[in-house]
Every structure is written in structure tokens, then in C-alpha cells.
N, C-alpha and C positions, 0 to 999 in steps of 0.2 A: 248711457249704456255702453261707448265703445271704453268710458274710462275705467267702468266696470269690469269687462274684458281681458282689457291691457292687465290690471293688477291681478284678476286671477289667473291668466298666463303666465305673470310675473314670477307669480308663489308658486305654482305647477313647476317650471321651471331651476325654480331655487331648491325645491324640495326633492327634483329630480338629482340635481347636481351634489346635495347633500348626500342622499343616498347612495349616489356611486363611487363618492370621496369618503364617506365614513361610516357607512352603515353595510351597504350591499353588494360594493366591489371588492376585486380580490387583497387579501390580505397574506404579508409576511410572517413567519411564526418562528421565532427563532429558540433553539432548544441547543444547550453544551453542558459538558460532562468531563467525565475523567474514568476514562478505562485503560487497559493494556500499559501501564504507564506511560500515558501519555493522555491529551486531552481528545474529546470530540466536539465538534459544531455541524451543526443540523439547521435547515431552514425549511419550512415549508410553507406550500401558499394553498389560502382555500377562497372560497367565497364564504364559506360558512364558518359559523365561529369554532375555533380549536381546544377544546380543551387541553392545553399544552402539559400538564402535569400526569395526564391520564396516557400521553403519547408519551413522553418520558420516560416514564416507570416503565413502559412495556419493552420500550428501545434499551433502558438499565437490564430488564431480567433477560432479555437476548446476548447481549454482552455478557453479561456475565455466566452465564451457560457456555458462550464460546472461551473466554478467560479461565473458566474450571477444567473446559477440557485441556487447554494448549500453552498455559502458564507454566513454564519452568519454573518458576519463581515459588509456584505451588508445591509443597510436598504431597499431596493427595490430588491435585489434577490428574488425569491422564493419560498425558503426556509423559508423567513423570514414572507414573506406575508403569508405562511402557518403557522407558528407559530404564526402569529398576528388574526390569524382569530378561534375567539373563538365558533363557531358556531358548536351545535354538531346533529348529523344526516343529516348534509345537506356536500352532495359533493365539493370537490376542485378541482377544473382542474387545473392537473401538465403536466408538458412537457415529450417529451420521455425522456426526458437523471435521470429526477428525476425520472420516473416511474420506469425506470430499474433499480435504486440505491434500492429503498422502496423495488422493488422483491428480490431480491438480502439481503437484510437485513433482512425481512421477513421470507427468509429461511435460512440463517443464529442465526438467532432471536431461530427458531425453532430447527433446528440441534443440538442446545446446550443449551436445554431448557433453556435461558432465560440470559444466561449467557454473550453474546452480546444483547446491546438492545439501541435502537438509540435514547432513549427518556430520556437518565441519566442524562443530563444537570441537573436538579434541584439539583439533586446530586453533581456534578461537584464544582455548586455554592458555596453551603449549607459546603463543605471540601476546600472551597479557591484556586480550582483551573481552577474558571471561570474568566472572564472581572474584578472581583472587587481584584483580586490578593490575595495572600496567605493571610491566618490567622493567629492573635495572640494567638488567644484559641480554644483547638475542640470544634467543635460547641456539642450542648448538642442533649442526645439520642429523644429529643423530637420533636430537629430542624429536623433531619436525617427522623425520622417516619414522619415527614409533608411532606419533601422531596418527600420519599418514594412515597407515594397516587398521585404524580404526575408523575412516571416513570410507563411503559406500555405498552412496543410496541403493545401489540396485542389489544390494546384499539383504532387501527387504522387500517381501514377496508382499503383494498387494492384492486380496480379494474382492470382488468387489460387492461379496458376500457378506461383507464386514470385518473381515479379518487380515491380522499381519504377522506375518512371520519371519524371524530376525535367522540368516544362516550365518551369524557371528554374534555369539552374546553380547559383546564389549561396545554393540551398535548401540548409541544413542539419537533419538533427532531433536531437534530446534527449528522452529516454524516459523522463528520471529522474524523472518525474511518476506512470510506468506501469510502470516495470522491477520496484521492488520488488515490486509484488503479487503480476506474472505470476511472481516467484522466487517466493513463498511457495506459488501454486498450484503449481507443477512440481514443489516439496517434498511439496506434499500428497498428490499423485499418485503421487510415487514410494515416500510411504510408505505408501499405500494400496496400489500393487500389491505391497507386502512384507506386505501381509496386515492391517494393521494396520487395525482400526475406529475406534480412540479415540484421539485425537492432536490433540495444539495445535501449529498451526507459526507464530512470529511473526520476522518479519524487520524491524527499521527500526520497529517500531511498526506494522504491517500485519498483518492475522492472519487464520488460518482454523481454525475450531473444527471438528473431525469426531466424533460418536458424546458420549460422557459422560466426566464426569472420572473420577474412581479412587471418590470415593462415590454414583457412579451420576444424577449431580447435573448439568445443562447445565452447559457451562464458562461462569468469571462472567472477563470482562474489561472493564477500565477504558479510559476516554476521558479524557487526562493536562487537568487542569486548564489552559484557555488565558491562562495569564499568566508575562510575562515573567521574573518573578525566582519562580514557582514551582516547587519540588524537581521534577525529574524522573520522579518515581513518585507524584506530589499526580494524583489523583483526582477529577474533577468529575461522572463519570455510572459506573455501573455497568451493563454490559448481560450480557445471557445468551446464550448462541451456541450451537448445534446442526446442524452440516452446512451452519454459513454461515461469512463470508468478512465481515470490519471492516478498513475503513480511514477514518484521520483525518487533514487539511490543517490545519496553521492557518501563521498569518502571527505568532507573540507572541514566536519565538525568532532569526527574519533578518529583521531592520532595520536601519534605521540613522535618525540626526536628523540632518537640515541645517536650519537657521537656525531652530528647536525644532520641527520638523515632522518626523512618519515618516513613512519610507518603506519600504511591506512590498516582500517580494521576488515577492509572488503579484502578477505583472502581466494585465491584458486586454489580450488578445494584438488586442481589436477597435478599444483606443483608443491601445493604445501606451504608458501608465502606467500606476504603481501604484495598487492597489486603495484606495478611499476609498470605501468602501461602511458601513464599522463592521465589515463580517467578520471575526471573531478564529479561527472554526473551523470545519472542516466534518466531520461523520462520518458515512459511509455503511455501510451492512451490505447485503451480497448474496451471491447464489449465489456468487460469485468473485471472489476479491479483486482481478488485472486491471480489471475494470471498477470495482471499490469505488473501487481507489486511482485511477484517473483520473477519474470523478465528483466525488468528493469533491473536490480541486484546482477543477472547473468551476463546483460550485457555490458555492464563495467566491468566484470570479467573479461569478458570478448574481445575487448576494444571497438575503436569505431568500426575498422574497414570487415571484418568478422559481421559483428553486431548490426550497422545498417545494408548489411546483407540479407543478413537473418530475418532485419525490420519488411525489409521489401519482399521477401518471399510469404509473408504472412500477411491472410487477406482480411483488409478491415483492421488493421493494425499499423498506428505509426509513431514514431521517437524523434528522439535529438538526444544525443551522445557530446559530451561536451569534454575536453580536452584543453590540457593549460600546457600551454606550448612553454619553450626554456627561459623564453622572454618573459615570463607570467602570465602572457595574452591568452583570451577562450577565443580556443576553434570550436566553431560548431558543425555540427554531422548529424544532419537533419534525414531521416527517410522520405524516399520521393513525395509524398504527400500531407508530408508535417505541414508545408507553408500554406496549405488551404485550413487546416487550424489556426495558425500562429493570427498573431494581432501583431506582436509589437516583436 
């Protein structure tokens, strides 16, 4: 009788173990894509089985709703019907997904006096590194000041009615500084109301960590080494993410040299040129990645001693600013509280 026992204890036991290795316990659910041109990857974990093709498809038509409004790339986006519409004092009615980007830039815009601003494109152009592709020669300081008279943001009246009003027609914006984040938060929202607690959503290298990974562990994500000829997935900081939101800028992958001098594509939108600060990178962590990823942009603007100024006075908000000294060395310029993220 006790041998009888022992083996149905046995099988109780093994059946238990099977069950919470491959039947009953939590599962990884991995889902990637291609939006904004660029890629996305998504993880989520359930206990219960996923239909992963039926979360896809919902996460593609969200994306793409957001892509129709804010793609310059689109001629019917818009985005673009806003930039084509030269009319000044008379309203435009945008969508919610645009409206909330403009708020969101707006006080971004302001946060840093002026140091992100969505309206640089003429800029962009005018330094060769818009649609007509790099240049053979800097453009001259006369090109840059005509430029200039066309960058503005606050020459864009913002309702929160839904409407926007350009008091310079020649105003255009570009959001590609601010789009991907606001896509990853919209991602994260919508797989939050599918129930889900535990999920990584990264679009472009932007990312929002919600709840643990699959060993119960904060999610660890990396900050890609800022150098030009390093691999794609080279490594320079490790951080730990828990119901926050990372983005990172840098300037070590669009450039270009004229006459052995570079020239990054992260222009100040205050002086009219490229950045010549040393800023090779910025990375911000916060509630939401909307605000990470356009911070992060302003504060390589800023520089460090500006910039982790900026990082400290903002609560629940932290960085590291990184900097390539003459020697080619990275200083790092961390905000008081980065090193209770950081790993490595």
C-alpha cells in the first residue's frame, strides 16, 4: 500500500511540474513588425494562451492610424495637408492622435526654451540632411538666416479644442523627433487594455517597459554604444525599467565630413547649425515615452551642464548625456538618480 502511495505521489507531482513548465505557467509572446520606417518588437507574457496574430493585426491598425496622421513621407497624411496649408489665422482641424503629439511638443518646446522645436525642417534641408540628401558645400550663412525666419514653433497656436493655427504660412512641422515614442505609448495602451500587465513594446529603439519579465525580474534594456562604426546591438549602459518609458538620441550614425569637419544632423533650431557641443548621446527614462523621445533630442541640444540640470529639476525623470571628449573618450553625465537604474 505505501508503494502504491509513493507512485501516485509520484505522478501527482510530475504532472504538477509539467503543468507549470508547459501548460499552465506564464508564457513569453513575441510579436515584430515594420512601421515608421523602422522596425518594432513587442513581448508579452500571459498565463493564458495568446493569440498572437489577432494582437498583431490590432497593434498594425494602430500604427498605422498613427503613420497616416504624422508621416511626411505621406502626401495625404496630415501632417502634410497641415504643412500644405498656408493659411494664417484661420484653424486646422487635426485628429486626436496629432493633437496630443503638438501638446506634448509644445511643452517640450517650452521646457527647454526652444531648444526642441518641431518646425526645423527648413533647417534640416538648407544642411543636406532632408529628402534632397547630403551636400557638397555648407550652405552659406545667408542660406541658414532665410532658413531660420521659417523655424517657430510657438508661431503655432495650439487648441486644445482640436485646432491649429499657423501665424506664418511658410510654417511647416516634422514630428519625427516625437512620433516614435507617442507610437510605442499607443502600443502600450492598447495592450494594456487587452489585459496585459507585463510587456515590453520597442519601436525604432524607443521603449516602454510595463510590469516584469517572464523570471519576475524588471526588464533590463540597453543604451546602443555611441559610435559610429559600432554593431548595432554593442551595448554601453544597461538600465532596469519597470512601468517606465527610455528613449535615446544621438548624433554618431547621420553625418557627414566636408573639408574633415562633421557635421551632425541634431541641429539648434536657436542658432541655425549643427551641434558642436561634443554631444554624442542622449537618454532619457520617464513616465512616457512621447516625452522621453523628444527630451532626449533637446537635451543634446543643451548639452550636459544645461541638460542634467534640466534632468534634476524634473520629478520622476532621469538621463545620462554622454559626451566624446578631444581624446575620443565618453564622459558620462548622469542625472542624480540615473545610478539606481543603471546595471552596468
Amino acid at each position: 500500500m505505501r508503494k502504491r502511495y509513493f507512485f501516485v505521489g509520484l505522478w501527482a507531482a510530475l504532472v504538477c511540474w509539467v503543468w507549470l513548465s508547459g501548460c499552465g505557467g506564464p508564457k513569453e509572446y513575441p510579436l515584430a513588425g515594420q512601421t515608421m520606417g523602422t522596425t518594432y518588437h513587442i513581448k508579452v507574457i500571459s498565463e493564458s494562451k495568446v493569440d498572437v496574430a489577432a494582437v498583431q493585426t490590432r497593434i498594425d491598425q494602430r500604427l498605422e492610424e498613427i503613420n497616416q496622421s504624422m508621416s511626411t513621407f505621406r502626401q495625404d497624411s496630415e501632417i502634410s495637408r497641415f504643412n500644405a496649408f498656408s493659411e494664417t489665422g484661420h484653424p486646422f482641424q487635426v485628429s486626436a492622435d496629432f493633437l496630443r503629439v503638438m501638446l506634448a511638443a509644445r511643452e517640450i518646446h517650452q521646457l527647454t526654451a526652444g531648444a526642441w522645436d518641431g518646425t526645423v525642417n527648413p533647417l534640416v534641408d538648407v544642411w543636406g540632411f532632408g529628402k534632397a540628401g547630403p551636400l557638397q558645400a555648407l550652405p552659406s550663412p545667408e542660406a541658414v538666416a532665410q532658413a531660420r525666419k521659417k523655424v517657430g514653433f510657438d508661431r503655432i497656436a495650439i487648441s486644445e479644442d482640436g485646432y491649429l493655427t499657423k501665424k506664418a504660412g511658410d510654417l511647416t512641422v516634422d514630428l519625427a523627433a516625437i512620433a516614435k515614442g507617442y507610437g510605442v505609448d499607443q502600443v502600450a495602451l492598447l495592450i494594456k487594455g487587452m489585459g496585459f500587465k507585463d510587456y515590453l513594446v520597442e519601436i525604432g529603439g524607443e521603449i516602454y517597459a510595463a510590469g516584469r519579465r517572464l523570471d519576475g525580474k524588471p526588464w533590463r534594456v540597453g543604451i546602443n554604444r555611441p559610435q559610429a562604426d559600432a554593431p548595432m546591438d554593442a551595448v554601453y549602459k544597461v538600465l532596469q525599467l519597470a512601468d517606465a518609458a527610455m528613449a535615446t538620441s544621438g548624433d554618431y550614425r547621420n553625418f557627414y565630413r566636408i573639408e574633415g569637419r562633421v557635421y551632425s544632423h541634431i541641429l539648434d533650431p536657436r542658432t541655425g547649425y549643427p551641434l558642436q557641443n561634443g554631444v554624442v548621446s542622449a537618454t532619457v527614462v520617464a513616465a512616457n515615452c512621447t516625452f522621453a523621445d523628444g527630451l532626449a533630442t533637446a537635451l543634446m541640444v543643451m548639452g550636459p551642464q544645461a541638460g542634467t540640470a534640466l534632468l534634476d529639476q524634473l520629478p520622476d525623470v532621469e538621463g545620462l548625456i554622454v559626451v566624446r571628449t578631444p581624446s575620443g573618450d565618453f564622459e558620462n553625465h548622469p542625472s542624480r538618480g540615473f545610478a539606481g537604474i543603471a546595471l552596468e
